[in-house]
DRENTOR-738308 format. One record per residue (C-alpha): x, y, z; residue number from 0. Coordinates in nm, 2 decimals, m for minus. Layout:
(site (X Y Z) NUM),
...
//
This chain:
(site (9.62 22.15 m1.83) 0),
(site (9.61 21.79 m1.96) 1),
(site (9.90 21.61 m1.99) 2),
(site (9.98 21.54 m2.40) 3),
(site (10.03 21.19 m2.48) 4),
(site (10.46 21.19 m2.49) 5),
(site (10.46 21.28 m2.12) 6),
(site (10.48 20.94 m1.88) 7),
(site (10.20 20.95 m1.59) 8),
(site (10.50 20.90 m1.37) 9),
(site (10.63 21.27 m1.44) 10),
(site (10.37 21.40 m1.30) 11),
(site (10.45 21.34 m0.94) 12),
(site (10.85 21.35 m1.00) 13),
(site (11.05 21.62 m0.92) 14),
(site (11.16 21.85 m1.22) 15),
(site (11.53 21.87 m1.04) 16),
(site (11.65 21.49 m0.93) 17),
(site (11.94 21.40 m0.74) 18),
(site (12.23 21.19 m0.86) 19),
(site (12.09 20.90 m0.63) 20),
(site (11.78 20.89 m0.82) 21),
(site (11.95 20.80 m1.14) 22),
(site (12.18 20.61 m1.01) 23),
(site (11.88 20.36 m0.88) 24),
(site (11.73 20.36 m1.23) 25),
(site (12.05 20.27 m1.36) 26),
(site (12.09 19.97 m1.09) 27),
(site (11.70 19.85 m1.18) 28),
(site (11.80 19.92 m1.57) 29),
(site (12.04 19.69 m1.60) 30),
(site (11.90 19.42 m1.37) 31),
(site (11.57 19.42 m1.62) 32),
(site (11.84 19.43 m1.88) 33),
(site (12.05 19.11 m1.78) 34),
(site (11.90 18.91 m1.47) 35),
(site (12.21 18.76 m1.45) 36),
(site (12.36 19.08 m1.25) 37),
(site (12.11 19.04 m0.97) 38),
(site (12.39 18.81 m0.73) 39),
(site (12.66 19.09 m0.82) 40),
(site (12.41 19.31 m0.65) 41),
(site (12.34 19.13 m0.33) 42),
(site (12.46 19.37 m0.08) 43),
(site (12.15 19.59 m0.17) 44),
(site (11.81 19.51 m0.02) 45),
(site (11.51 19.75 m0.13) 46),
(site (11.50 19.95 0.19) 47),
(site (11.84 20.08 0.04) 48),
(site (11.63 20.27 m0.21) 49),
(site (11.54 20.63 m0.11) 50),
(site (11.23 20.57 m0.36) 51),
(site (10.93 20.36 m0.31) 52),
(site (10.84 20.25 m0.62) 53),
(site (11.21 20.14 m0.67) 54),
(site (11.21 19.99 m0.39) 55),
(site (10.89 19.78 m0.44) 56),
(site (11.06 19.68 m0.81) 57),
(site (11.39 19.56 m0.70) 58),
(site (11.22 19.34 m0.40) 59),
(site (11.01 19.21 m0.68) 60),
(site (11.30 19.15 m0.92) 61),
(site (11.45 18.91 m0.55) 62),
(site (11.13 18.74 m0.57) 63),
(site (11.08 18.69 m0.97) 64),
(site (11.28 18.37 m1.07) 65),
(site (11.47 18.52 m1.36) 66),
(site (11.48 18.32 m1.68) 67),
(site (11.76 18.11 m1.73) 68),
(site (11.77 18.15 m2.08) 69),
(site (11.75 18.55 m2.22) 70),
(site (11.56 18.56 m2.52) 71),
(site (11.35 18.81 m2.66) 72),
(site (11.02 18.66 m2.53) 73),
(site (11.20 18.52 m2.21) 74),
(site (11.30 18.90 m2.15) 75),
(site (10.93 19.03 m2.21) 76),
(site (10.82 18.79 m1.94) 77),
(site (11.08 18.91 m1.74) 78),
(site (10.95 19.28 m1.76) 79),
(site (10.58 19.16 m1.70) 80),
(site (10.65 18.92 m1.39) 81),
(site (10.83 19.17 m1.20) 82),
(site (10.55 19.46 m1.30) 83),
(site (10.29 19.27 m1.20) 84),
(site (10.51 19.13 m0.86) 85),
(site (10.56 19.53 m0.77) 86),
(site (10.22 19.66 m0.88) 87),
(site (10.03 19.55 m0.52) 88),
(site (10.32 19.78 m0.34) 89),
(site (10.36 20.03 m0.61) 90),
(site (10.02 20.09 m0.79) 91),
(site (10.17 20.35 m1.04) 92),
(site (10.39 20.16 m1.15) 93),
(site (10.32 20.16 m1.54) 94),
(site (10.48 19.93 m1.83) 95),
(site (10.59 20.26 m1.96) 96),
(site (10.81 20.33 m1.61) 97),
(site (11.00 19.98 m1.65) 98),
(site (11.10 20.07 m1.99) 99),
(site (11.22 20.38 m1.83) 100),
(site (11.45 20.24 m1.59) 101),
(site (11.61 20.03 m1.93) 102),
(site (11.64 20.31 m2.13) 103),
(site (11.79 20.47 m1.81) 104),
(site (12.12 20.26 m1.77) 105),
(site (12.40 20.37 m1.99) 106),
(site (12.64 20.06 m1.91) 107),
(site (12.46 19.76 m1.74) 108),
(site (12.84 19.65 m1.65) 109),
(site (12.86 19.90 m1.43) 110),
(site (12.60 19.76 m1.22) 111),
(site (12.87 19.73 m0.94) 112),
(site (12.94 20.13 m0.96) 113),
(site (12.55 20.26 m0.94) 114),
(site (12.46 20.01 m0.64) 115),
(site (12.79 20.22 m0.48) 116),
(site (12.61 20.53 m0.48) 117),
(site (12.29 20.30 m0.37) 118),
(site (12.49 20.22 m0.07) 119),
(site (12.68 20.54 0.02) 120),
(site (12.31 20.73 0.03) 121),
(site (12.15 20.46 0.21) 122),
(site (12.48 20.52 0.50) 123),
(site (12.37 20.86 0.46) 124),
(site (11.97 20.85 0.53) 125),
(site (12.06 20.60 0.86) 126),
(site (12.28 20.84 1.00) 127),
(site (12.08 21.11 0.97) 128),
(site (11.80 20.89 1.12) 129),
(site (12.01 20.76 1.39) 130),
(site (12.11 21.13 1.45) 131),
(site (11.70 21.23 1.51) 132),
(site (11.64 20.95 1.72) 133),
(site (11.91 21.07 1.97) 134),
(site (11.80 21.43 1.99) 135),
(site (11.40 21.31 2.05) 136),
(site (11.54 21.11 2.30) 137),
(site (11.72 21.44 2.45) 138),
(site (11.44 21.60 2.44) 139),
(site (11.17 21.38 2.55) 140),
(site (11.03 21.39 2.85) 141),
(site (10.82 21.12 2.91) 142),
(site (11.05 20.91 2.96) 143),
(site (11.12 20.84 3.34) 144),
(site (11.53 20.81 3.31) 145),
(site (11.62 21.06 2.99) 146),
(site (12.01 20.99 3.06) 147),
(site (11.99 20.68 3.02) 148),
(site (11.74 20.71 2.73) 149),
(site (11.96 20.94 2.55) 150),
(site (12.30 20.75 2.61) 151),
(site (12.19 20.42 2.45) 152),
(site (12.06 20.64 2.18) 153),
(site (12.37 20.74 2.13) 154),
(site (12.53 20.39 2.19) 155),
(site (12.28 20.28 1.93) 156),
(site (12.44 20.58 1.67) 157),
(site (12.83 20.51 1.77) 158),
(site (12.77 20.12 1.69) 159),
(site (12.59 20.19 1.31) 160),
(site (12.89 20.44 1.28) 161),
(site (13.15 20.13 1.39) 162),
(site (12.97 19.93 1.15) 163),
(site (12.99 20.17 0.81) 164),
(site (13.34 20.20 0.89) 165),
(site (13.41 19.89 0.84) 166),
(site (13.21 19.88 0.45) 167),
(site (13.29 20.17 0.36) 168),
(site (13.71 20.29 0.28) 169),
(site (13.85 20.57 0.40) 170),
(site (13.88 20.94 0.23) 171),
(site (14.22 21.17 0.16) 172),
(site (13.97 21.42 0.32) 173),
(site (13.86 21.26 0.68) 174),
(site (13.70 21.55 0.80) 175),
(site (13.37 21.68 0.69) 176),
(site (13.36 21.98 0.45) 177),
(site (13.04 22.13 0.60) 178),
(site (13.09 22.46 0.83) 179),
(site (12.90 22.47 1.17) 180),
(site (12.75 22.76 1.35) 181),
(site (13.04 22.92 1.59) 182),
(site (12.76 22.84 1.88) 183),
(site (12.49 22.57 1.73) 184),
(site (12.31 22.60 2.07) 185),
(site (11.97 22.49 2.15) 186),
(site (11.65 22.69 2.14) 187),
(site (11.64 22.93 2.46) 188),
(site (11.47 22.73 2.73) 189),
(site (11.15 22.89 2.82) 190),
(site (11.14 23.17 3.16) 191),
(site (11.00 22.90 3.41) 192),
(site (11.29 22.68 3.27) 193),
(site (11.53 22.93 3.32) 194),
(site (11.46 23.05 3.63) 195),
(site (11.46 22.70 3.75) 196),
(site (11.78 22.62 3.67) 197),
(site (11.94 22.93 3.80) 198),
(site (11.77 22.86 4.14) 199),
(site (11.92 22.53 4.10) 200),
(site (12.30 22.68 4.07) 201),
(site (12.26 22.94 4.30) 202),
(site (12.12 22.68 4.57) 203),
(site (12.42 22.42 4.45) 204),
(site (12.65 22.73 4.54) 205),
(site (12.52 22.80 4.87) 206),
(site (12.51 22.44 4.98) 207),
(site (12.88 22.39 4.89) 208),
(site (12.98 22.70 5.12) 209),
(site (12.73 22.58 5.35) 210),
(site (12.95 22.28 5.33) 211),
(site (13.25 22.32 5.21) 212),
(site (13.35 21.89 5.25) 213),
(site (13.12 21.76 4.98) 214),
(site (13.33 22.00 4.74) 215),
(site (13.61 21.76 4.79) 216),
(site (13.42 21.48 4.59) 217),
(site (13.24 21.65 4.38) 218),
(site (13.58 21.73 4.09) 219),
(site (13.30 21.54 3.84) 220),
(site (13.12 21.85 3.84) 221),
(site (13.28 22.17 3.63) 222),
(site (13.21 22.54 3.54) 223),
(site (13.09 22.44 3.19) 224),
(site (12.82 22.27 3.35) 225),
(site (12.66 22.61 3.43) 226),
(site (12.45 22.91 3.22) 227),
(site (12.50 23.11 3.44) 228),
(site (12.88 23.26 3.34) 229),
(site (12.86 23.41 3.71) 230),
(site (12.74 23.11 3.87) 231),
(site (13.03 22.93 3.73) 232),
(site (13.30 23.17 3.84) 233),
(site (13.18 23.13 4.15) 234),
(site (13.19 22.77 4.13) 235),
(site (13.52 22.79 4.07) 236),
(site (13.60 22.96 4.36) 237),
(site (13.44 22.78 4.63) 238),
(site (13.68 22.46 4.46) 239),
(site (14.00 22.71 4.45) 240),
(site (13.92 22.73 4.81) 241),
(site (13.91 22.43 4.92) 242),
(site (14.11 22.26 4.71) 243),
(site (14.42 22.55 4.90) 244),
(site (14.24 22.47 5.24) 245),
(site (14.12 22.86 5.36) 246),
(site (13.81 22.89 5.51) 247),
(site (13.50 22.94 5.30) 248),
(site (13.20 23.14 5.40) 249),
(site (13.02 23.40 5.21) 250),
(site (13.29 23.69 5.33) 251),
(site (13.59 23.48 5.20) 252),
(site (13.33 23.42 4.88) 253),
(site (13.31 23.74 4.82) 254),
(site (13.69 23.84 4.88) 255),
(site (13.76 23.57 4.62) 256),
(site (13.54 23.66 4.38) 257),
(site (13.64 24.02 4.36) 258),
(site (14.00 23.86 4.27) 259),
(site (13.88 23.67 3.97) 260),
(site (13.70 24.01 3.89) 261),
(site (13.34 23.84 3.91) 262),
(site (13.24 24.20 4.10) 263),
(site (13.35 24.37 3.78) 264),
(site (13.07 24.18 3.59) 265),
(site (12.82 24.39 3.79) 266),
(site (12.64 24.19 4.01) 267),
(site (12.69 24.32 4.36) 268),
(site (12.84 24.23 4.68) 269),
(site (12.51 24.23 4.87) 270),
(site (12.36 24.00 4.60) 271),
(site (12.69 23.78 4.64) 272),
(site (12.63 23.71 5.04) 273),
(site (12.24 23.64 4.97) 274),
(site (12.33 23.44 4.71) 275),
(site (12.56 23.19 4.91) 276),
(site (12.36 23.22 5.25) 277),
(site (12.03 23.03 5.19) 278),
(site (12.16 22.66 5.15) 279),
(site (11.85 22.40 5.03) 280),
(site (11.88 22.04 4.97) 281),
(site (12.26 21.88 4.92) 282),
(site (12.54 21.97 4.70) 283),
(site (12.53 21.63 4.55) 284),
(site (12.15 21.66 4.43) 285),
(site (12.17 21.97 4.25) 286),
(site (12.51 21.93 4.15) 287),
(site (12.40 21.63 3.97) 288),
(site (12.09 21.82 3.79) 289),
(site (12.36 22.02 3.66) 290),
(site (12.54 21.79 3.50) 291),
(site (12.24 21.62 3.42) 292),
(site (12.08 21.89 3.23) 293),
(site (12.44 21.96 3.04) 294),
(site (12.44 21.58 2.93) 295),
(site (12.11 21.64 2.75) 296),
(site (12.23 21.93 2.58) 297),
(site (12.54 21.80 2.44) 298),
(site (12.33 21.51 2.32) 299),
(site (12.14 21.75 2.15) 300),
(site (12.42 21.95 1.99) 301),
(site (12.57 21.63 1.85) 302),
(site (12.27 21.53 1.71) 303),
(site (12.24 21.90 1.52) 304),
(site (12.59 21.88 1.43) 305),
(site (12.54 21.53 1.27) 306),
(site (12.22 21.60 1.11) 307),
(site (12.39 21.93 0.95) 308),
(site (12.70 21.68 0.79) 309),
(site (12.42 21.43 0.63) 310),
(site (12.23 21.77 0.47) 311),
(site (12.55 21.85 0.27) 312),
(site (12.60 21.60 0.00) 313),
(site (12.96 21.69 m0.08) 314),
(site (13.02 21.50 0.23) 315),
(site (13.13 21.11 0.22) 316),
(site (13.04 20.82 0.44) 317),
(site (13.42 20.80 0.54) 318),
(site (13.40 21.17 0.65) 319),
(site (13.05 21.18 0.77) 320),
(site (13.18 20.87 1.02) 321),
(site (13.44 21.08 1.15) 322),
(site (13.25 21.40 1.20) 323),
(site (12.99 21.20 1.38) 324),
(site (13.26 21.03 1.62) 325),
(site (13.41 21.33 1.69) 326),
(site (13.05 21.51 1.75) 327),
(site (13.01 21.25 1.98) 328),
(site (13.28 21.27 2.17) 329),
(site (13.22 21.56 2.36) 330),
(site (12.89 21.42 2.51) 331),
(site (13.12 21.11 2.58) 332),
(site (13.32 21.36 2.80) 333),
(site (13.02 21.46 2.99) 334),
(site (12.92 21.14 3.00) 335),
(site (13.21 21.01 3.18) 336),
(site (13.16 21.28 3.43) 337),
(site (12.80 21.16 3.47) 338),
(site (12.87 20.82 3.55) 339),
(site (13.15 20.92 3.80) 340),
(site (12.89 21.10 3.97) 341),
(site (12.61 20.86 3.98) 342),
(site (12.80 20.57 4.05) 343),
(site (12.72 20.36 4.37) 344),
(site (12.88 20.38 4.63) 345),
(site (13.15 20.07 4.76) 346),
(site (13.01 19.93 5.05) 347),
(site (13.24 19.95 5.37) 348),
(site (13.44 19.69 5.56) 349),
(site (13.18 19.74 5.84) 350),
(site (12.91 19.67 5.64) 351),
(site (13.08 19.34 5.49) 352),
(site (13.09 19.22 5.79) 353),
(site (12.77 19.30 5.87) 354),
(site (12.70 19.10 5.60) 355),
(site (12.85 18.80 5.69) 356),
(site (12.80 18.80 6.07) 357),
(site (12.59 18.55 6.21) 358),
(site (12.48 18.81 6.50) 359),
(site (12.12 18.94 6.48) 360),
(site (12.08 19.31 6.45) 361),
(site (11.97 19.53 6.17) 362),
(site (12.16 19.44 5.86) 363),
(site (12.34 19.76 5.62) 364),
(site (12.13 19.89 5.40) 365),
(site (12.42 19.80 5.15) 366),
(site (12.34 19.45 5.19) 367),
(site (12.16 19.28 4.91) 368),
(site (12.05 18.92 5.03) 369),
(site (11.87 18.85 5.32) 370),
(site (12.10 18.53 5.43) 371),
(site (12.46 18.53 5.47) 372),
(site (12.67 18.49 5.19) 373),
(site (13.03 18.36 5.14) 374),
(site (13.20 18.65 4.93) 375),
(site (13.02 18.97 5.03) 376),
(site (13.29 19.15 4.83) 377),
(site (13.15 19.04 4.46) 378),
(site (12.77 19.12 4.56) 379),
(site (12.62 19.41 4.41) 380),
(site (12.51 19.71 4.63) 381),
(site (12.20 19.93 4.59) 382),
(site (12.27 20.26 4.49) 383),
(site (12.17 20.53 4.14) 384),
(site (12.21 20.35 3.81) 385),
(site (12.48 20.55 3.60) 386),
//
């Protein structure tokens, strides 16, 4: 069907149903092709706060058009035409037709101040839900050699935008986001070789700590949340009720402990309990740490779901959008703390300090950073796992 002659080419790729944004950012372009003069009271707006191309490409124009000084019925006419003909090169369907559009658009060109609010607010809106995607393909990626730390600036990056919107934008009667969230908003299901390699890695964590009960001691970074496995992190928590009361731990006071917290009654058997906790590979530390590694990456991922699910809903304000993503955030800032505890270097002893300093030959610590002596061995860094 050919279009008649009353419809604009520009309908024909628009949207029959437009948000409030879109006419809000005719409006804003309206009045500026109306009166020039209420470009400076717009200032705060830059054209990648448009959500639409061709808007943006005519209010970057309009920032690069001197306006006239003078408005005048032929002054505003070469107004219209300079700016078309500034956008055209980044907007080629722009048509004379469209900028008469955006005039007839603007019901008040006073309110200028009001429609480049709404500008703003859905700008906040697109760059947290952008900011939200780049921190779960950075939980998900694995190309990257150190994902933690990949993922926690990612997330650094988010919590400073969110600082900053804060600050512009005022706070709401309603401060938490209206949007409701799956009870469980977990991840897709890892695939079988996934999760049969992390269940070897809990069940090997389990029988290294009651292979070695010691490294329990200093490993209270490390909880049953941390595990799928809702057996595996029963367990867990009694190999720590044991040692933190002092009893002996072996797989027979395992398994005595575990029938008290009724892990038996959740049908895994006492045979499968001993075999379980008897074949001890690698250290506590190591897998301990994949643990909580793999839980960081998940709760990264959850925030990042829960955020992006507050920018869909539009009832939502920047004010509460902010503080639904802070408080998204903050449970990966819980496992985050955890991580760092874990990963953090080691203090280098007294004996290695003196090492250090010691002009006596010998093989120096492997603490030690500089080859020659130094005054203050205390303030130099040691090697050790970057948190």
């Amino acid at each position: 069907m050919h279009p008649t002659p009353a419809t604009d080419a520009e309908d024909l790729y628009e949207p029959t149903e437009r948000p409030p944004l879109h006419y809000a950012e005719q409006a804003l372009l309206g009045a500026v092709l109306l009166q020039p003069a209420l470009l400076p009271a717009v200032e705060d707006i830059c054209p990648s706060s448009f959500d639409s191309p061709v808007h943006a490409a005519v209010f970057a124009a309009m920032q690069e058009v001197s306006a006239p000084e003078v408005m005048a019925t032929s002054a505003g006419l070469n107004w219209l035409t300079a700016v078309l003909a500034k956008a055209r090169p980044q907007a080629p369907g722009l048509t004379p037709s469209y900028m008469h559009t955006l005039i007839s658009a603007c019901p008040q060109p006073q309110h200028v101040a009001a429609y480049a609010v709404v500008i703003r607010a859905e700008h906040a809106r697109r760059t947290i839900c952008l900011h939200a995607e780049q921190l779960a393909q950075a939980a998900t990626d694995i190309t990257v050699p150190d994902r933690p730390r990949h993922t926690l600036t990612a997330a650094d990056t988010l919590a400073t935008h969110l600082d900053h919107l804060a600050e512009r934008f005022p706070s709401h009667a309603r401060p938490l986001p209206r949007t409701p969230l799956p009870r469980t908003p977990l991840p897709p299901a890892p695939r079988p070789a996934e999760r049969d390699e992390d269940r070897e890695a809990e069940q090997w964590l389990l029988a290294c700590a009651v292979s070695r009960p010691e490294q329990v001691q200093g490993m209270r970074w490390l909880t049953a949340d941390d595990f799928l496995d809702p057996v595996h992190a029963g367990l867990w928590q009694a190999v720590t009720a044991l040692t933190h009361r002092g009893d002996p731990v072996d797989p027979v006071t395992m398994l005595w402990e575990a029938q008290q917290r009724g892990l038996l009654a959740t049908g895994i058997a006492p045979d499968d309990v001993i075999a379980l906790l008897s074949e001890p590979v690698g250290s506590a530390d190591y897998w301990g740490e994949r643990l909580l590694e793999r839980n960081l990456l998940t709760r990264a991922l959850l925030a990042a779901r829960q955020i992006t699910a507050y920018t869909a809903d539009p009832a939502n304000t920047v004010h509460q959008l902010v503080t639904g993503s802070r408080r998204a955030l903050a449970d990966l800032h819980n496992v985050r703390s955890r991580w760092q505890t874990a990963t953090r270097p080691l203090p280098a002893s007294p004996s290695s300090a003196e090492s250090t300093t010691s002009p006596r030959a010998g093989p120096r610590s492997p603490l030690t950073t500089q080859r020659a002596p130094v005054p203050t061995p205390a303030r130099q860094p040691t090697a050790g796992r970057v948190p």
